[in-house]
N, C-alpha and C positions, 0 to 999 in steps of 0.2 A: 851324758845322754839327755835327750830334752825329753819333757814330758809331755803328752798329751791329756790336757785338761778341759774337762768340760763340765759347765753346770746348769744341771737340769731342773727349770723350776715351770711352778706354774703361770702362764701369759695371764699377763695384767694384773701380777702383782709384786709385792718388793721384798720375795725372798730373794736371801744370798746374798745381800749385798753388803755384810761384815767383809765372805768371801772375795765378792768382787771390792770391796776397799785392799783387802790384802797383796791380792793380783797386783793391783794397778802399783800399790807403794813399795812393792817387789818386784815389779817388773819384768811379772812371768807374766803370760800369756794365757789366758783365760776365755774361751769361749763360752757364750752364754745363749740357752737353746730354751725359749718358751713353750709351755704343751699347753693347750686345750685341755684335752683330755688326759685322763691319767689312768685309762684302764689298765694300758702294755706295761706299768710299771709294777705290778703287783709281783711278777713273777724275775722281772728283772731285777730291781732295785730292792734290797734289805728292809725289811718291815714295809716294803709298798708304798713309800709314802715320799711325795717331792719338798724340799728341795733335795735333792742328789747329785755328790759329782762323781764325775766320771775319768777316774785317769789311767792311761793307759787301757784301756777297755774296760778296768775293774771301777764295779760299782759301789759308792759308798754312802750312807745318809745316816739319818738324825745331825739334827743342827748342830748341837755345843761338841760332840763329838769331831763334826767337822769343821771346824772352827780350831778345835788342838790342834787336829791334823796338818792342816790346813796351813796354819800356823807354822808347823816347823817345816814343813817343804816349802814355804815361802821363808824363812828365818826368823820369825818374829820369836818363836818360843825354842827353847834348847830343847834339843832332841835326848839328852842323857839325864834319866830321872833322877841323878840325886839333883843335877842343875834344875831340875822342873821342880823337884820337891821345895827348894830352897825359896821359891818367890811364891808358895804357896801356903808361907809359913808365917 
């Protein structure tokens, strides 16, 4: 099943772009969606705050969190934490 990915940051400036390196060197598919403003997100998006992605409709933010995430649905990091434990050691 493909995912729908989307990331939400603010225009004109250079969040996400760990993210969008991940995308591209996994060769998922990565929409990227600039806001002006960021009122509508306080209620949407977790702590309120962009950058945010979006997959499959569920919202997700804070950076370094999404960045593990991130991570193991692109394959960069193992998804089974003794494997995660082990390069953090």
């Amino acid at each position: 099943m493909t995912q729908t990915c989307t990331l939400h940051i603010k225009k004109g400036t250079r969040q996400g772009e760990a993210l969008q390196m991940m995308a591209h060197c996994a060769n998922k598919p990565l929409s990227v969606v600039g806001h002006i403003r960021t009122e509508g997100f306080e209620k949407a998006v977790p702590f309120g705050d962009l950058p945010a992605l979006e997959i499959d409709l569920q919202m997700y933010s804070q950076v370094v969190p999404l960045q593990r995430f991130y991570g193991m649905v692109c394959g960069f990091v193992p998804t089974d934490p003794v494997e995660v434990r082990k390069h953090f050691n």
